[in-house]
N, C-alpha and C positions, 0 to 999 in steps of 0.2 A: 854249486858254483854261485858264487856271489857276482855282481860287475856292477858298478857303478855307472849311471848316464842320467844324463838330462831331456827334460820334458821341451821340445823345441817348436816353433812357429811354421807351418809349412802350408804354404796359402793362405787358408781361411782357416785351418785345422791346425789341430794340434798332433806331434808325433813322435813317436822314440824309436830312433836307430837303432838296427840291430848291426853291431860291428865286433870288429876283437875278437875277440873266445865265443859272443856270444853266433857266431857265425858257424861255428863248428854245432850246434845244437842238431844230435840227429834226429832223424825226418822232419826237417823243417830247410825250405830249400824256399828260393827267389818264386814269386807270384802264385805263391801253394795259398787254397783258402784257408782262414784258421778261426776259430770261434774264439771269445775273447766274454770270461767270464766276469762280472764284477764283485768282488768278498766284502768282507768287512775292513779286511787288511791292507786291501789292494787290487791289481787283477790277476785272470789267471787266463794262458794264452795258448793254445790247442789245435794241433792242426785238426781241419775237417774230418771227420771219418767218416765215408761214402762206402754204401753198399756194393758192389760189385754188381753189377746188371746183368743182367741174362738178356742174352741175344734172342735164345727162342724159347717160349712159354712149351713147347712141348718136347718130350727128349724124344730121339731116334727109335726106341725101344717101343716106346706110347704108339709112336703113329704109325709106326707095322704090327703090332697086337692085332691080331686075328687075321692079317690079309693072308689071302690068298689067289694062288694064279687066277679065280673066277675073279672074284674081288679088283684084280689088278686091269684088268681087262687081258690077260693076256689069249685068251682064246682070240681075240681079234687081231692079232701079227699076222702076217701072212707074207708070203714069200714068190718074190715075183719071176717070172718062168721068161728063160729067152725069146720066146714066142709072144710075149707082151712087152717086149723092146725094140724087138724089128719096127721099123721105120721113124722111130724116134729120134734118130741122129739129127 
């Protein structure tokens, strides 16, 4: 796709609308960051490409590897008898 536009005054900067057809360009949507290369020809204009983050450096898998009920504490639950409720009301 070809479109024709002008280089325009916008404050202190210089700027090109993006309008018409060229508004339809997919994944490039209203305040997406974009990289903006310079050629020999001219430029070349790129949205961002961000790595997708990981929430947690370790998966679910990793950090039960090896547990066990000792490991967990669970030998330490214990369960509490009517007889150590009386007069707690």
């Amino acid at each position: 796709m070809k479109v024709h536009s002008t280089i325009q005054k916008w404050g202190n900067s210089l700027a090109i609308r993006i309008s018409g057809p060229l508004k339809t360009i997919p994944h490039f949507v209203a305040n997406m960051p974009i990289e903006i290369e310079v050629a020999e020809k001219g430029l070349v204009i790129r949205p961002v490409t961000t790595k997708k983050r990981k929430l947690f450096v370790f998966s679910e898998a990793q950090l039960l590897k090896g547990l066990t009920p000792k490991k967990a504490h669970a030998d330490e639950i214990f369960d509490l008898h009517d007889r150590e409720l009386e007069g707690n009301e």
